[in-house]
mmCIF file of the N, C-alpha and C atoms, coordinates in Angstrom:
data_MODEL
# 
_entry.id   MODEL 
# 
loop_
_atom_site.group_PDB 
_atom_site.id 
_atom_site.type_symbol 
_atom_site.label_atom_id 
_atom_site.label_alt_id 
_atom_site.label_comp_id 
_atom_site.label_asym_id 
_atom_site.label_entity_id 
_atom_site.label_seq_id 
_atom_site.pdbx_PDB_ins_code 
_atom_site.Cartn_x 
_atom_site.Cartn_y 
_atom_site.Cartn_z 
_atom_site.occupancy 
_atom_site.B_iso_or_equiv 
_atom_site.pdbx_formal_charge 
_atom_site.auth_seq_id 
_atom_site.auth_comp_id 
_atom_site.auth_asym_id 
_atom_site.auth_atom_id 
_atom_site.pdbx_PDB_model_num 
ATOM 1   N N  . UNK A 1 1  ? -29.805 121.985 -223.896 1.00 0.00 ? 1  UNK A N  1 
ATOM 2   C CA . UNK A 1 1  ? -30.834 120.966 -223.972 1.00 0.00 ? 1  UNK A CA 1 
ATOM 3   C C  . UNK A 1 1  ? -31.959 121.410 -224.904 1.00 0.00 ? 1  UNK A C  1 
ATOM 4   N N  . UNK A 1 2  ? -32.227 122.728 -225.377 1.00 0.00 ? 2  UNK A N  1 
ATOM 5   C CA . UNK A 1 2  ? -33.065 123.382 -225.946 1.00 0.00 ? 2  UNK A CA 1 
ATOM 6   C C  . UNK A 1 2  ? -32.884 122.683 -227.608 1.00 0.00 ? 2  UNK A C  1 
ATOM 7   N N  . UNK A 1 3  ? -31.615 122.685 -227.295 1.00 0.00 ? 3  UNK A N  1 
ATOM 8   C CA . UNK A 1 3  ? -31.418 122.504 -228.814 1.00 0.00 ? 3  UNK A CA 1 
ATOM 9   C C  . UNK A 1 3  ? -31.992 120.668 -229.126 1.00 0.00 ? 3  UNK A C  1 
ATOM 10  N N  . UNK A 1 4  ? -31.350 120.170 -228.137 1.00 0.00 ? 4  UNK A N  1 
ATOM 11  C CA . UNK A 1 4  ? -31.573 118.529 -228.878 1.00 0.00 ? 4  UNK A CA 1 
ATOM 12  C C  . UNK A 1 4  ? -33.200 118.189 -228.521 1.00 0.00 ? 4  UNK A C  1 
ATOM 13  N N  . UNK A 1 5  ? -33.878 119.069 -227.463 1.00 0.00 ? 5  UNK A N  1 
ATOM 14  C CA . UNK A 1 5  ? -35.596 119.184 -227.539 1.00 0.00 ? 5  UNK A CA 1 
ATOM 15  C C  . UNK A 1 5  ? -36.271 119.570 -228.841 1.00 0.00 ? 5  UNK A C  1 
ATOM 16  N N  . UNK A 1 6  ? -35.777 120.216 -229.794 1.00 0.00 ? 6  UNK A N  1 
ATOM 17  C CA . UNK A 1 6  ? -36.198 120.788 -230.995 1.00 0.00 ? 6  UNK A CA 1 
ATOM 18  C C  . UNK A 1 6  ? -35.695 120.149 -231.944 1.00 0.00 ? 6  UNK A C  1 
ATOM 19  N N  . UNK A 1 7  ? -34.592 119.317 -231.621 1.00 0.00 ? 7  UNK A N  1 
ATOM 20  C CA . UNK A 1 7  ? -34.555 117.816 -232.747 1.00 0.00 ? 7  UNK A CA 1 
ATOM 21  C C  . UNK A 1 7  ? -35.084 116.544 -232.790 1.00 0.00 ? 7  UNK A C  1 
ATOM 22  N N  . UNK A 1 8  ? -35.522 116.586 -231.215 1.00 0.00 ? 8  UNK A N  1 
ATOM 23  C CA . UNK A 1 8  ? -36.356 115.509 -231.183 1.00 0.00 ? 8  UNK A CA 1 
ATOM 24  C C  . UNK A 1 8  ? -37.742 115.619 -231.235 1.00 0.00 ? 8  UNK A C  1 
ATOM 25  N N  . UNK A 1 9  ? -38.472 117.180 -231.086 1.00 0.00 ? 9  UNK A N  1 
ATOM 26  C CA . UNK A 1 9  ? -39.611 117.679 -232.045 1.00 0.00 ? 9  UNK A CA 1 
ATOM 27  C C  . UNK A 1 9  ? -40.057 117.399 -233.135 1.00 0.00 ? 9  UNK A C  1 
ATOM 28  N N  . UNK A 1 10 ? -38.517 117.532 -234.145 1.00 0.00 ? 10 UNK A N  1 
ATOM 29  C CA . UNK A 1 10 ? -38.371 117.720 -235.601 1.00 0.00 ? 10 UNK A CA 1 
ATOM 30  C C  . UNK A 1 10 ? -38.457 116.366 -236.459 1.00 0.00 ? 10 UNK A C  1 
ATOM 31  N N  . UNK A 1 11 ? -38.069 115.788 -234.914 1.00 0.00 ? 11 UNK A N  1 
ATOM 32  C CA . UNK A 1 11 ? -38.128 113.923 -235.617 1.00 0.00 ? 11 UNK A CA 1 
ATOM 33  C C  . UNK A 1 11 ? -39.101 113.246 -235.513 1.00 0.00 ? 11 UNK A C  1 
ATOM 34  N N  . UNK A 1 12 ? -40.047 113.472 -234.541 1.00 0.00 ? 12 UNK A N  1 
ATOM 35  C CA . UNK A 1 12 ? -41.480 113.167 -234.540 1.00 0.00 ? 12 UNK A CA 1 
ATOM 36  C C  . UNK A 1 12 ? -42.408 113.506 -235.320 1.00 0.00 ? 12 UNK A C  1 
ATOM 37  N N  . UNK A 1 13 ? -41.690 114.770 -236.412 1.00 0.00 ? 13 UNK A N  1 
ATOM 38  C CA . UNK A 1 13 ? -42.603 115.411 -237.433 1.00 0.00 ? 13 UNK A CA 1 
ATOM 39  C C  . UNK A 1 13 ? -42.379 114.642 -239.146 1.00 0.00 ? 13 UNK A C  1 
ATOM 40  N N  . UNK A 1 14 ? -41.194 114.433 -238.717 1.00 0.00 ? 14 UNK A N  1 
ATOM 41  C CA . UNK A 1 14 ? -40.948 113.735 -240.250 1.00 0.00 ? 14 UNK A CA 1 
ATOM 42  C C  . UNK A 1 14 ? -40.180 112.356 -240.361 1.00 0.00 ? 14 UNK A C  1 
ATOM 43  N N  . UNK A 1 15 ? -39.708 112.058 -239.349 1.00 0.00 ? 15 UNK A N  1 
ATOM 44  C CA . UNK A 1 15 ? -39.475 110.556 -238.990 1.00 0.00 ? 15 UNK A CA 1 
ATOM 45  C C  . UNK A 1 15 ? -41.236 109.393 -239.314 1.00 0.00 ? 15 UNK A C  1 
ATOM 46  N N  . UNK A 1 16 ? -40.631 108.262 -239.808 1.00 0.00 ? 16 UNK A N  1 
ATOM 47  C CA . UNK A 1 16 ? -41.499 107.690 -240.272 1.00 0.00 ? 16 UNK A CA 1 
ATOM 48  C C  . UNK A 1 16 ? -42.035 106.582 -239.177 1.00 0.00 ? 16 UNK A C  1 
ATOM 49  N N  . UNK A 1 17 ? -42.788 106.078 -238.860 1.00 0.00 ? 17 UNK A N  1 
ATOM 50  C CA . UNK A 1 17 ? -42.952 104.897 -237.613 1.00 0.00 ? 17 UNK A CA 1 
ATOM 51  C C  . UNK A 1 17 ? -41.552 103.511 -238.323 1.00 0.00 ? 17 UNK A C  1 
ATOM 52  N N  . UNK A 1 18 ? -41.002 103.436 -237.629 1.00 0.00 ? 18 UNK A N  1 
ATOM 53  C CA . UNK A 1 18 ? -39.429 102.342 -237.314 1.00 0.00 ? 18 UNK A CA 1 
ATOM 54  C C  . UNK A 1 18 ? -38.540 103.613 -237.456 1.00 0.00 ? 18 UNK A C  1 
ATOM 55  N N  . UNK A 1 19 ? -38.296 104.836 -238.237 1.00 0.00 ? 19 UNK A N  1 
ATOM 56  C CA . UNK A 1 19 ? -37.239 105.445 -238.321 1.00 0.00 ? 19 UNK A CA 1 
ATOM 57  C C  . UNK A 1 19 ? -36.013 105.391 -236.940 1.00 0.00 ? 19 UNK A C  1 
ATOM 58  N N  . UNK A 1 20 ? -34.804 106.542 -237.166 1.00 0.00 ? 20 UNK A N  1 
ATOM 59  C CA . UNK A 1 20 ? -34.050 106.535 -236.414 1.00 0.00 ? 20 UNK A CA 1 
ATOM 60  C C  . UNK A 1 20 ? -33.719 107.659 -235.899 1.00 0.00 ? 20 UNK A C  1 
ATOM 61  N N  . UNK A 1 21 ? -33.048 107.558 -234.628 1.00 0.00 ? 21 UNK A N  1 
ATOM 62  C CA . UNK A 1 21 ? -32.426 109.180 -234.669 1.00 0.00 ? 21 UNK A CA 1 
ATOM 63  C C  . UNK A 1 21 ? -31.123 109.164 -234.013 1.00 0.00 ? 21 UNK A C  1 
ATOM 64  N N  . UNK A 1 22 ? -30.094 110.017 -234.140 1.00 0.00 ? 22 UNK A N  1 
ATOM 65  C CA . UNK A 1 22 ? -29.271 109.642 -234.147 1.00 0.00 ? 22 UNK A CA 1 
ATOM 66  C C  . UNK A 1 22 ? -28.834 111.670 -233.385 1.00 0.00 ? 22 UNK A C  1 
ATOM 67  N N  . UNK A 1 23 ? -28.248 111.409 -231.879 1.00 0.00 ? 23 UNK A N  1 
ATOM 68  C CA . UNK A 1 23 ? -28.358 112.792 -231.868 1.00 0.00 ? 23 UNK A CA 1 
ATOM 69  C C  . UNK A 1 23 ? -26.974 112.920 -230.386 1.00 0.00 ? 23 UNK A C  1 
ATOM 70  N N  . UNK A 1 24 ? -25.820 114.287 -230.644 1.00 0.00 ? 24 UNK A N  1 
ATOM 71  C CA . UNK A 1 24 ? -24.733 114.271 -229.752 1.00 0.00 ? 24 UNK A CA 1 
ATOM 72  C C  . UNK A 1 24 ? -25.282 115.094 -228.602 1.00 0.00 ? 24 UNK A C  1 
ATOM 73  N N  . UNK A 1 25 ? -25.375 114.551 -227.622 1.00 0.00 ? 25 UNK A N  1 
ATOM 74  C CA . UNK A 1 25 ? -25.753 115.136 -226.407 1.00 0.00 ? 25 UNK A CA 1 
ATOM 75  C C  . UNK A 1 25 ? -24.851 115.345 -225.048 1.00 0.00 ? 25 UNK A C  1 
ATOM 76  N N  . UNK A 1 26 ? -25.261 116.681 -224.146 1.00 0.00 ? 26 UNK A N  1 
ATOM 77  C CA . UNK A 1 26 ? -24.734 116.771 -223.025 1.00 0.00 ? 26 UNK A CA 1 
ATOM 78  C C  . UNK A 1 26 ? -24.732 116.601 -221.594 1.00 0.00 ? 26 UNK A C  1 
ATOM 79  N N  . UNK A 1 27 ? -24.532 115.723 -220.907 1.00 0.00 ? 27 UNK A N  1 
ATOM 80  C CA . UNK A 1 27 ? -25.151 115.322 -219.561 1.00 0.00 ? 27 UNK A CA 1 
ATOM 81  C C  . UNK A 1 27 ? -25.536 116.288 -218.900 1.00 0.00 ? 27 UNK A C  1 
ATOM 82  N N  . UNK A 1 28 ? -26.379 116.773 -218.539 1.00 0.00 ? 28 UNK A N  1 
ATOM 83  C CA . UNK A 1 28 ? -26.649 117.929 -217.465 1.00 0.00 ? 28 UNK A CA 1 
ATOM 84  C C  . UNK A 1 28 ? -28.347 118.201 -217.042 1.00 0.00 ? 28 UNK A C  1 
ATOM 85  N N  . UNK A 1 29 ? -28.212 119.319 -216.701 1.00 0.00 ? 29 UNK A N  1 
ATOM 86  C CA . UNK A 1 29 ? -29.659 119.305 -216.234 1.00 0.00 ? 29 UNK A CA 1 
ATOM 87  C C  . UNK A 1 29 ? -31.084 119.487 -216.938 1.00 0.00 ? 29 UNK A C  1 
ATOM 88  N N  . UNK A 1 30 ? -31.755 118.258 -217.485 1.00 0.00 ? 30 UNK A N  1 
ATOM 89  C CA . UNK A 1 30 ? -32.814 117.834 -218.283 1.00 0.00 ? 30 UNK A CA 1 
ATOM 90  C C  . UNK A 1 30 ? -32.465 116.662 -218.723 1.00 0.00 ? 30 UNK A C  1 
ATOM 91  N N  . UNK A 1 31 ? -30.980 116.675 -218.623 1.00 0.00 ? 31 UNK A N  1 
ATOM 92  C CA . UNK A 1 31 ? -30.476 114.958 -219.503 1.00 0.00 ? 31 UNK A CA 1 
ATOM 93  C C  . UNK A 1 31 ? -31.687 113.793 -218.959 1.00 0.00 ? 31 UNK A C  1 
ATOM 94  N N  . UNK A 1 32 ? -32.197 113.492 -217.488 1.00 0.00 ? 32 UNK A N  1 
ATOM 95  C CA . UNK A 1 32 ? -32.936 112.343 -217.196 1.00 0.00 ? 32 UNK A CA 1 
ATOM 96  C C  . UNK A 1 32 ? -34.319 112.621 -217.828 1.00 0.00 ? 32 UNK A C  1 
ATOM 97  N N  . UNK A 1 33 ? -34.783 113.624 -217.668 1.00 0.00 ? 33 UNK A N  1 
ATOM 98  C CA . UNK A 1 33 ? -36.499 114.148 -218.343 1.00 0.00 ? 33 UNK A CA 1 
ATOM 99  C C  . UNK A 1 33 ? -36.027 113.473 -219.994 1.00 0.00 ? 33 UNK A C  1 
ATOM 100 N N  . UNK A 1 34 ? -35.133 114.058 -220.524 1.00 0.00 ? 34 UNK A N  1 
ATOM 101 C CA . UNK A 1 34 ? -34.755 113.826 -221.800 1.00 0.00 ? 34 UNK A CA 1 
ATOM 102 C C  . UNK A 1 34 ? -35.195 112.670 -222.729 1.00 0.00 ? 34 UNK A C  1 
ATOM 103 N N  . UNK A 1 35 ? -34.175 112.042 -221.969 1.00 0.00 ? 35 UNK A N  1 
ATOM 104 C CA . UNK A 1 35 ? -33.747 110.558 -221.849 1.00 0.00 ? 35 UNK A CA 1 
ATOM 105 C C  . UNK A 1 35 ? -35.044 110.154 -221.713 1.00 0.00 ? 35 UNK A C  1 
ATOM 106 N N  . UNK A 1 36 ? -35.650 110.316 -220.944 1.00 0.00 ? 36 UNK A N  1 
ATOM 107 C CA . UNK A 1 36 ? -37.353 109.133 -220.864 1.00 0.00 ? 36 UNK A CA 1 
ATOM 108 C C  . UNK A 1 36 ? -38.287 109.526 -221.888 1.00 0.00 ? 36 UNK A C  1 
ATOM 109 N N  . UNK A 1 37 ? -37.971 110.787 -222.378 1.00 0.00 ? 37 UNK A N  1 
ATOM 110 C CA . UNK A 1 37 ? -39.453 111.628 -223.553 1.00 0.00 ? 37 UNK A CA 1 
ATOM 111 C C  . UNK A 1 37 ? -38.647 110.315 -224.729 1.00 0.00 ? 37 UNK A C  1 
ATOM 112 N N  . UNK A 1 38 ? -37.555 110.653 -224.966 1.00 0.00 ? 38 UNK A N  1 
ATOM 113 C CA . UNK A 1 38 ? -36.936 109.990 -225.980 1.00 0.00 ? 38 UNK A CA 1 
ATOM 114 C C  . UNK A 1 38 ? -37.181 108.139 -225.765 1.00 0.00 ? 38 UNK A C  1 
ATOM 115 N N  . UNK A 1 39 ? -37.156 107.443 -224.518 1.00 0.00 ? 39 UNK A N  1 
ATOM 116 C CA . UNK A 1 39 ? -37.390 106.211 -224.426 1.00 0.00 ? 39 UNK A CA 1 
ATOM 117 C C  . UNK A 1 39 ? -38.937 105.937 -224.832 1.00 0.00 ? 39 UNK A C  1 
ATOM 118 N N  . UNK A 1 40 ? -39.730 106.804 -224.704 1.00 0.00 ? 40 UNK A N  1 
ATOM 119 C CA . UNK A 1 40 ? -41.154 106.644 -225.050 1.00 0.00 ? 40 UNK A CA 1 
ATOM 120 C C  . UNK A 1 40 ? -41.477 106.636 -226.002 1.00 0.00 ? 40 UNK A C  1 
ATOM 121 N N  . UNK A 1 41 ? -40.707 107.616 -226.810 1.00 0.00 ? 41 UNK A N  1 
ATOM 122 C CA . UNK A 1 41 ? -40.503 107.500 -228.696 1.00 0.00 ? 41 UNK A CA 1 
ATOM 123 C C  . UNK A 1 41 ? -40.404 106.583 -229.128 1.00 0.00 ? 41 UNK A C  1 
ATOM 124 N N  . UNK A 1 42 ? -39.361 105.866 -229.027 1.00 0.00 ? 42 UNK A N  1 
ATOM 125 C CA . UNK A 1 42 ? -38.766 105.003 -229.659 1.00 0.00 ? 42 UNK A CA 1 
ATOM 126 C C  . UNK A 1 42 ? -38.545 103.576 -229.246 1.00 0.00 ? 42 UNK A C  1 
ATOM 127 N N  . UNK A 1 43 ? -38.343 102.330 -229.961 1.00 0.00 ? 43 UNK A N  1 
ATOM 128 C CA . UNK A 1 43 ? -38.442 100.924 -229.290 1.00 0.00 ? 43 UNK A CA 1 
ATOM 129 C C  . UNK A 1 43 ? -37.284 100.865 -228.216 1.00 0.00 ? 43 UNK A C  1 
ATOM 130 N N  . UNK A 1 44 ? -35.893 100.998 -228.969 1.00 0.00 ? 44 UNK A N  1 
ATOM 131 C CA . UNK A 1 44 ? -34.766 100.874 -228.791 1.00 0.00 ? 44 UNK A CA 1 
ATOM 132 C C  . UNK A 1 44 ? -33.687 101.990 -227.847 1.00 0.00 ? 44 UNK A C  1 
ATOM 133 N N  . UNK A 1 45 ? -32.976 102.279 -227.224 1.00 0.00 ? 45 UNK A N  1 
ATOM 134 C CA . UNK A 1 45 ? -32.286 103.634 -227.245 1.00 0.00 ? 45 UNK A CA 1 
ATOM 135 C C  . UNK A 1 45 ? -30.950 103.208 -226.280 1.00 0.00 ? 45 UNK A C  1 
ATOM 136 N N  . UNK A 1 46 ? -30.051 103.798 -226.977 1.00 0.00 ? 46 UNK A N  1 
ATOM 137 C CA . UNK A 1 46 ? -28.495 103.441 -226.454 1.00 0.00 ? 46 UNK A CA 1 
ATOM 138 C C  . UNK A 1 46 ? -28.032 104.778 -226.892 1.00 0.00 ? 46 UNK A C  1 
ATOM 139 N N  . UNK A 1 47 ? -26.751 104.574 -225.487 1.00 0.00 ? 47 UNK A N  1 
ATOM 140 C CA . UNK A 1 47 ? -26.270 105.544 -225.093 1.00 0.00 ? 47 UNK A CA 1 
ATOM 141 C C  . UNK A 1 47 ? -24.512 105.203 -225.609 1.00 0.00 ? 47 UNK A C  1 
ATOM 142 N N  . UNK A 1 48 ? -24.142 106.273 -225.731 1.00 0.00 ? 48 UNK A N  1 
ATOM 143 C CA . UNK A 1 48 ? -22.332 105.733 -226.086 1.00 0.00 ? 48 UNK A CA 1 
ATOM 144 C C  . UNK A 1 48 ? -21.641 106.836 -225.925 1.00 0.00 ? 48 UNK A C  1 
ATOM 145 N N  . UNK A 1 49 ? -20.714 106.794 -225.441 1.00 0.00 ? 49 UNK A N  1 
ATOM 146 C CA . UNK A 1 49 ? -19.396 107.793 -225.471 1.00 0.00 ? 49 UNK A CA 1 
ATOM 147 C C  . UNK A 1 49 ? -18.252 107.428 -226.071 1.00 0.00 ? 49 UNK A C  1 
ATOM 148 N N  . UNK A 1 50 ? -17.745 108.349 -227.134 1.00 0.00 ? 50 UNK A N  1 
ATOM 149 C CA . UNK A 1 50 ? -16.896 108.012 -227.890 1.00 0.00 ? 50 UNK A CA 1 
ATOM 150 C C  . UNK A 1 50 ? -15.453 107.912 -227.271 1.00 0.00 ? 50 UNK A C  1 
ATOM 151 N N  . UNK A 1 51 ? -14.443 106.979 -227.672 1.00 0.00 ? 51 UNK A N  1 
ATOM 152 C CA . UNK A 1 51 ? -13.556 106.678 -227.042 1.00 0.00 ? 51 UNK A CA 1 
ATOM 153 C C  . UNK A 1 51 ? -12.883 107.817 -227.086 1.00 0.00 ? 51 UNK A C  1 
ATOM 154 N N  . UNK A 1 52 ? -12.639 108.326 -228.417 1.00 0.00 ? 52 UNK A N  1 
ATOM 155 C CA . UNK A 1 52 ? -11.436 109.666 -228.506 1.00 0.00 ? 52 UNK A CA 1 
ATOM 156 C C  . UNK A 1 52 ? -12.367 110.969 -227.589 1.00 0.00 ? 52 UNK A C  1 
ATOM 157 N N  . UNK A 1 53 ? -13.124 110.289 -226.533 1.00 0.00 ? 53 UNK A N  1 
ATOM 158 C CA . UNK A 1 53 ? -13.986 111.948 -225.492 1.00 0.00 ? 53 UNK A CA 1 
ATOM 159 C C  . UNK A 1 53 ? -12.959 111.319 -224.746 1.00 0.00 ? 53 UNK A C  1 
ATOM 160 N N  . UNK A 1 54 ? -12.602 112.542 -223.726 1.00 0.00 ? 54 UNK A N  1 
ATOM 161 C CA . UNK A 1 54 ? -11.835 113.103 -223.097 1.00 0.00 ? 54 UNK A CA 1 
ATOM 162 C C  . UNK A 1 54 ? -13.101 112.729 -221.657 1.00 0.00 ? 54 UNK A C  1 
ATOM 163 N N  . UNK A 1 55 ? -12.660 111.659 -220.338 1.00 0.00 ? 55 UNK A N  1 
ATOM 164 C CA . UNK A 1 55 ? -13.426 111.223 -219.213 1.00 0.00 ? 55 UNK A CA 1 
ATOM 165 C C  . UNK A 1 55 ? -14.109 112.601 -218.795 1.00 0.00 ? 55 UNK A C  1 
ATOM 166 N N  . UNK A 1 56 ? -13.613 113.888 -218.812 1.00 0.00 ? 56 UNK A N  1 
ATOM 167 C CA . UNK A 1 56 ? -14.147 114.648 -217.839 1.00 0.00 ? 56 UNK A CA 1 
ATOM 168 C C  . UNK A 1 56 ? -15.398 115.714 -218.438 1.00 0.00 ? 56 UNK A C  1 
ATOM 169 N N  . UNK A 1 57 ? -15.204 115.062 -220.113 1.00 0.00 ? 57 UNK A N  1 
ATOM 170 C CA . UNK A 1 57 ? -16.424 115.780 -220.923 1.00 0.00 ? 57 UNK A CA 1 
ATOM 171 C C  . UNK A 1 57 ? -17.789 114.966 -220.664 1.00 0.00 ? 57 UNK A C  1 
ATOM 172 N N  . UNK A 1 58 ? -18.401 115.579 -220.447 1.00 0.00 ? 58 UNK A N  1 
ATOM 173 C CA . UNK A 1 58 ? -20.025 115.153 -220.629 1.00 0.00 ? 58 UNK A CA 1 
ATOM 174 C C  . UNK A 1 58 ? -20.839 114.528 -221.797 1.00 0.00 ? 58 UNK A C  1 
ATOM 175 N N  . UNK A 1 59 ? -19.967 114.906 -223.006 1.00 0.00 ? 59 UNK A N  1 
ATOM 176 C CA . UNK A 1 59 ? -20.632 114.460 -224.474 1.00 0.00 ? 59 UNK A CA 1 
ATOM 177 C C  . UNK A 1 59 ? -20.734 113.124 -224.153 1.00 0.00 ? 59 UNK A C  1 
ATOM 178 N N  . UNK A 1 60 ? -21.850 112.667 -225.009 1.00 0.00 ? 60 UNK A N  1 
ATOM 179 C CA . UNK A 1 60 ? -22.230 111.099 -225.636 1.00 0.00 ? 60 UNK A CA 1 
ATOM 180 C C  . UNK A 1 60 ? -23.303 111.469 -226.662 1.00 0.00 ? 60 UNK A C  1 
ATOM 181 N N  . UNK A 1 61 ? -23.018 110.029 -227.614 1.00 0.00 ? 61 UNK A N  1 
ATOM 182 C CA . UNK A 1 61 ? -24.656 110.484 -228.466 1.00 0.00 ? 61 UNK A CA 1 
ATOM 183 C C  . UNK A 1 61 ? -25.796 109.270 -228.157 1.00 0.00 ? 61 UNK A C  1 
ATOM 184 N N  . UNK A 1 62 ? -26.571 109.940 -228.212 1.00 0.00 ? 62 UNK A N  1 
ATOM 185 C CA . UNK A 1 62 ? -27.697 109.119 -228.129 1.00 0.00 ? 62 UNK A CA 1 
ATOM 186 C C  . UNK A 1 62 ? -28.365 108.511 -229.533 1.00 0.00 ? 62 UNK A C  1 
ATOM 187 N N  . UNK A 1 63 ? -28.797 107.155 -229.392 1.00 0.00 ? 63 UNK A N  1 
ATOM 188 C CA . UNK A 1 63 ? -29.107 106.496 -230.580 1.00 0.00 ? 63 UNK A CA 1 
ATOM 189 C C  . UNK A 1 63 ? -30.103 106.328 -230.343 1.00 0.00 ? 63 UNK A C  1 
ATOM 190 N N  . UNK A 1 64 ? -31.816 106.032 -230.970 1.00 0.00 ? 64 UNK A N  1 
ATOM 191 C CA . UNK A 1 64 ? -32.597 105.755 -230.596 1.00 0.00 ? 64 UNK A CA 1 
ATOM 192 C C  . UNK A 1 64 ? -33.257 105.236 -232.172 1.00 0.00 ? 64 UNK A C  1 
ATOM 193 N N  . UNK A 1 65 ? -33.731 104.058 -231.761 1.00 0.00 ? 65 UNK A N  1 
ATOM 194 C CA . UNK A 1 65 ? -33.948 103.240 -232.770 1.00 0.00 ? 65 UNK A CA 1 
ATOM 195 C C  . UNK A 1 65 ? -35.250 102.566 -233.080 1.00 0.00 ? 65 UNK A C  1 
ATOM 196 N N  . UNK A 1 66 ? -36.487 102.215 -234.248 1.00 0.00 ? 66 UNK A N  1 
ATOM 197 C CA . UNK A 1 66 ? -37.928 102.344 -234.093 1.00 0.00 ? 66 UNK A CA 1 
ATOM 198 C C  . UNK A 1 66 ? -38.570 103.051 -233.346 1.00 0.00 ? 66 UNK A C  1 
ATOM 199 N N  . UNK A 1 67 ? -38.681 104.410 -234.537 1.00 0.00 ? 67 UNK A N  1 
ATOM 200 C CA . UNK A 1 67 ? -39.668 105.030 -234.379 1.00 0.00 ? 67 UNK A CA 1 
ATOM 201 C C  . UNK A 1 67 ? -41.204 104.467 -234.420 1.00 0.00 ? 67 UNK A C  1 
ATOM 202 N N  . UNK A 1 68 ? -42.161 105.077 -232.943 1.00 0.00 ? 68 UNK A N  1 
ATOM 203 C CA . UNK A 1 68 ? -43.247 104.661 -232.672 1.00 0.00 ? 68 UNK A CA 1 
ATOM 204 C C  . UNK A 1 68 ? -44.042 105.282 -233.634 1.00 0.00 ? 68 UNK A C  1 
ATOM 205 N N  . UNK A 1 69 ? -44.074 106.182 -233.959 1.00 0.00 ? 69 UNK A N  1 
ATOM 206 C CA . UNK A 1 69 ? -44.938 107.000 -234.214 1.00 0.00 ? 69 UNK A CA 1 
ATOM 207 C C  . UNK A 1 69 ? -45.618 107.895 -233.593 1.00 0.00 ? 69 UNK A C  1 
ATOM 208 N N  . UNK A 1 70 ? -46.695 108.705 -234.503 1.00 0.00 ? 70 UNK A N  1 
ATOM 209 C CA . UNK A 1 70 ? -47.808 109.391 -233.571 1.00 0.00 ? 70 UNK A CA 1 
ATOM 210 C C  . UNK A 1 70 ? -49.098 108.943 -233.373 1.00 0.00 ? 70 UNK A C  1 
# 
């Protein structure tokens, strides 16, 4: 989770107000804290799991769409 916290740092720094982000994530423990820092960012935010994932993997990516700004 460390890691996709420091991309969504990185996107608040140079993402423009409407930008996007576009990021593969793992369900587990921080996923809900996550998930809401990131809903506050942004207008939009959807979740998807790719068909070729395998049910018992955790991956999905998260989309999050208009950037608010700072």
């Amino acid at each position: 989770m460390y890691l996709c916290e420091l991309a969504l740092d990185l996107a608040g720094r140079v993402l423009l107000p409407g930008g996007d982000f576009l990021i593969k994530i793992f369900q587990g423990e921080g996923f809900d804290a996550y998930h809401k820092q990131v809903r506050e960012t942004f207008d939009k935010v959807q979740m998807r799991k790719p068909l070729s994932s395998r049910d018992r993997l955790r991956e999905q990516y998260l989309l999050a769409r208009g950037f608010r700004g700072a």
